[in-house]
N, C-alpha and C positions, 0 to 999 in steps of 0.2 A: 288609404284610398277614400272619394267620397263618400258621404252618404247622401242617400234621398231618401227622404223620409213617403211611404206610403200611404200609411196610417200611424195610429198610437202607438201599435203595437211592433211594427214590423219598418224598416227600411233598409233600402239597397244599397248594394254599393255598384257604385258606378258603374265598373267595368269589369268583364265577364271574369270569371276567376281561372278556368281553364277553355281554353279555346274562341273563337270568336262568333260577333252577332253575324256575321257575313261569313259562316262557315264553309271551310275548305276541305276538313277532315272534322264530321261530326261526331263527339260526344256526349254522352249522356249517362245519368246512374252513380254518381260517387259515392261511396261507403268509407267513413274514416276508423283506420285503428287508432281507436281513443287513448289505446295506452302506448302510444310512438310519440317525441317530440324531437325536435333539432335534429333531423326533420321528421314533421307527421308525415304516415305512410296511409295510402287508400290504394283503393282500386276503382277502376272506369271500365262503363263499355264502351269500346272502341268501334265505329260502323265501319265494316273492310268493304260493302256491296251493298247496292242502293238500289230498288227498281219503285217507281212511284212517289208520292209524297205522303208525308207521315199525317197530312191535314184532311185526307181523305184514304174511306175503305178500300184495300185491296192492295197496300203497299206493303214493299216487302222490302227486310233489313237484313244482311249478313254482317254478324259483328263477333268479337275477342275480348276480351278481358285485360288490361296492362295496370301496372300498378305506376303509381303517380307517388311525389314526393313533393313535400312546401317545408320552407320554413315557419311561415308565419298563417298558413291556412286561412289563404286567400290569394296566393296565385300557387300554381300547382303547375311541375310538366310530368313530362312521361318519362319514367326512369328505365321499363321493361313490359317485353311482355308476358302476362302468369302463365308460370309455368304449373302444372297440377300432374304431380306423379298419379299414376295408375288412372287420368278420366279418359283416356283412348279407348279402354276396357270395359270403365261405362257406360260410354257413348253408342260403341260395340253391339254390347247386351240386348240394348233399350230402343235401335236405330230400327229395326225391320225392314224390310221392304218395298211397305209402299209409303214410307217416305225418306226424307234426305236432310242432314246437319244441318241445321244455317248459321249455329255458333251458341256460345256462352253469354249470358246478357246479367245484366244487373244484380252485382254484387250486393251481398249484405254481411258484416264483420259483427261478428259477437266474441267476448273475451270472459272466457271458462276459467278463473285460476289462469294456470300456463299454458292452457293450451288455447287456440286460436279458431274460433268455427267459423268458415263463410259456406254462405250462401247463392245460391245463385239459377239463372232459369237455362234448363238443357234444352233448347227450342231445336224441334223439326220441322220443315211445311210437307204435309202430303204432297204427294205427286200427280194424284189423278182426283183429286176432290178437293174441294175449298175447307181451307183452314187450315190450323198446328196442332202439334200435340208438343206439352209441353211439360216438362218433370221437374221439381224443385231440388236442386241437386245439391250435394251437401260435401264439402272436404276439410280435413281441419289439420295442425301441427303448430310447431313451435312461434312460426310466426308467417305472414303471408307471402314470404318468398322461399317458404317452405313448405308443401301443401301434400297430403295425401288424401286422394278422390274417397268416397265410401258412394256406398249405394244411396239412390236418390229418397229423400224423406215424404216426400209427396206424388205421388205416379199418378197417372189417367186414370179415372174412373167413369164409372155409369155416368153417362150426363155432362161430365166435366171432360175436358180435353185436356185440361192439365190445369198446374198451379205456378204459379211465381211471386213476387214481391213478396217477402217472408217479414211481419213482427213479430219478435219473440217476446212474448210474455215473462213478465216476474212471475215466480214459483206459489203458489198458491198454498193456501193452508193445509190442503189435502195430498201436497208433495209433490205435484205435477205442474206444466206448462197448459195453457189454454193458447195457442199461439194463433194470428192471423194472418193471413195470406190472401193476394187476388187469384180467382179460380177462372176459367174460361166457361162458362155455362154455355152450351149448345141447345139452341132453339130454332127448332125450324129450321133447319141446316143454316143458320147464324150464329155468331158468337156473342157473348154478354158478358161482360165483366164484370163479375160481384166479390164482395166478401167473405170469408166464409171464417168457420174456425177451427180448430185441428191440437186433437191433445197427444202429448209426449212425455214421456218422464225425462226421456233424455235427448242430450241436442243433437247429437249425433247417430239416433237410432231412426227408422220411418215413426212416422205419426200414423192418426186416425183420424180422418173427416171426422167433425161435428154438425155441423149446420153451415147454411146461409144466415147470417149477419145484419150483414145491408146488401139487401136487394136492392137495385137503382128504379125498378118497377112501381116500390113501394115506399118509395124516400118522396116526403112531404115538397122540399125545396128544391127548384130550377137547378142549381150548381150539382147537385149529386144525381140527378133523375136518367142519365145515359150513364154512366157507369161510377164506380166505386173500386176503391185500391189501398189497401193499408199502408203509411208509412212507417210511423216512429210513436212510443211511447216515452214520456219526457218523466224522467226521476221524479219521484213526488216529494223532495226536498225542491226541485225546482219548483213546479205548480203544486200547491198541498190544497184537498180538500176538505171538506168535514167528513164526508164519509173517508174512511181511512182506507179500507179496500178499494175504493175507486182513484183512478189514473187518468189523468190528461194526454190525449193523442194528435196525433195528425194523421189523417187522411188524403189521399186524392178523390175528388170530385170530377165529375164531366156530365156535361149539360148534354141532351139526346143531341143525336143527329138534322141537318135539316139538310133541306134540297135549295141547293143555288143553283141557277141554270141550266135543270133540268138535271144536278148530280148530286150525288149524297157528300155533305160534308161534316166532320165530325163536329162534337158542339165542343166549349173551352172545358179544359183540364182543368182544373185550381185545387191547391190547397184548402185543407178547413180544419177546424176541431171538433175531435169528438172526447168523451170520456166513458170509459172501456172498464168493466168490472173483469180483473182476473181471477175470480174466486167461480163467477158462472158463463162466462165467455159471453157477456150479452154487450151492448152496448147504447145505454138506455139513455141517451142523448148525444146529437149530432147539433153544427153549428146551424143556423137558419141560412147564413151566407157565408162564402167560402173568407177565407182569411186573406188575401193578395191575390191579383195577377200583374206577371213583368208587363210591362210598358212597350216590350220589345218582343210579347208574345201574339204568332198569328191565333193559333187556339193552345197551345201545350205550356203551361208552366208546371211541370211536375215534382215536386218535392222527395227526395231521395235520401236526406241523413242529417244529423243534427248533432252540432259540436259544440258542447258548454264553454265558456271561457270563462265567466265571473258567476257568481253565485242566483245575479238574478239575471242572466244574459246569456246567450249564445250566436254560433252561427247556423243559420238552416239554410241547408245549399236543397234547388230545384235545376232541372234542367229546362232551357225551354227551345218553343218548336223541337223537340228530340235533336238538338246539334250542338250546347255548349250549355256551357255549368255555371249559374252567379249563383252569389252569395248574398244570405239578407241576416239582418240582425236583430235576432227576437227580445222582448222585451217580456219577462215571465211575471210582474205584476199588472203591465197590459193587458197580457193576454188574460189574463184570471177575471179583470171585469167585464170580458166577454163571456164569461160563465155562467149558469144561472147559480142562486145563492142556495135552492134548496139542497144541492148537493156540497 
């Protein structure tokens, strides 16, 4: 497939890898099992129910989970949709009253030894109040069309409405995870999307809040100042620092909201880098500016997973407008001269 070169560091490829720019049936969210090939296996979320547009407040998404198959990871179809023993029971539990399922969204695939952990967001909307409540729910087994549900690792708490988008941390000195996550912050009966971070000893038990992160409030640069979303931690034989503790990431960014036509419209999504200490869960540098936006993006290019192919290369798939998946190709001594040197 083409490429189109972006920048230095980063170019596309041409043409969307699952689903299209003129979407019929939109997708968004891929997660790859790293350790599947001939064919690699992922998983999508799949939109079943649509009310609004996803480029402004108040839109609302009912979607499912299917798992996807490629041979060469970079065109991808739908093989199935996931099946998760025992999450009817969690959904059950967790569902209450006053509000109602709207589905499973945006997987994340972690690989334990043999066993298989994803990740993923249990979203609800209230019924008689604005907003969601949302749990980071958690199922693991031999491989991803084998899945047994466990209780959710992240619940609603004081403040937070829920949690989603999950990085997991390398294991730190002290024997545990500092893992990251986007949390809903509730202000002012509005919602804010920040950073936060959340310790585990193990992948499959709940965690513990830590802190806020990156607050979007308190973020210096335009691209990250309306919201903030963790993505992906990139192997430090890929990007290697001088500080040996410290880790190169990616981020989502999103620029505040503004009023066009007398309506609130969200500001752009992008990509960026940050570099993330798992030893104190801090993250004591972010980029000035975001890393790419598609060409083909109204405001959403959201970055979802990252698949090494060569020692100094990968692929890092975003979705954009929330409706179909390309693929871009990073370049890991590009991205390092976007670093600063003191780290």
């Amino acid at each position: 497939m083409k490429l189109i070169k972006l920048n230095n560091a980063v170019s596309m490829y041409s043409e969307p890898v699952f689903g299209k720019v003129k979407a019929e049936q939109r997708v968004m969210a891929i997660s790859i099992d790293k350790e599947t090939k001939n064919p690699y296996l992922g998983l999508v979320r799949e939109i079943t129910k649509s009310q609004g547009t996803p480029d402004k407040p108040g839109f609302i998404d009912e979607s499912k989970l299917i798992i996807v198959e490629s041979q060469n990871a970079l065109k991808w179809k739908k093989k199935a949709d996931l099946k998760i023993k025992g999450i009817n029971k969690i959904i059950k539990e967790i569902s209450g009253k006053d509000k109602y399922f709207i589905g499973l969204e945006d997987p994340d695939i972690i690989n334990e030894g043999k066993t298989k952990h994803v990740y993923f967001t249990i979203a609800f909307k209230y019924k008689k109040k604005r907003g969601y409540s949302v749990y980071l729910g958690h199922a693991q087994g031999n491989s991803i069309e084998n899945l047994t549900a466990t209780k959710p690792v992240l619940s609603p708490i004081k403040k937070f409405r829920g949690f989603k988008e999950v990085t997991i941390s390398p294991v730190n000195k002290k024997g545990y995870r500092i893992n990251l996550s986007e949390a809903q912050l509730v202000i002012n009966n509005d919602e804010l999307s920040v950073t936060i971070s959340a310790k585990g000893k193990e992948l499959s038990k709940p965690w513990k809040f830590q802190e806020i992160v990156l607050d979007p409030r308190k973020m210096k640069y335009d691209w990250c100042k309306g919201e903030t979303s963790p993505m992906i931690l990139f192997p430090k034989d890929f990007i290697s620092l001088k500080n040996k503790d410290l880790v190169v990431g990616i981020i989502n960014g999103r620029e505040v909201k503004k009023i066009v036509n007398k309506e609130k419209i969200y500001g752009k999504f992008c990509p960026g880098l940050i570099i993330y200490n798992p030893e104190t869960g801090k993250i004591p540098w972010i980029a000035p500016e975001c890393l790419f936006e598609d060409p083909d993006a109204r405001t959403i290019t959201f970055s979802s997973d990252f698949l090494r192919t060569e020692k100094q290369s990968g692929i890092l798939y975003a979705h954009v407008n929330d409706s179909f998946i390309r693929a871009y190709k990073i370049d890991a001594n590009e991205l390092k001269k976007l670093l600063p040197k003191n780290f």
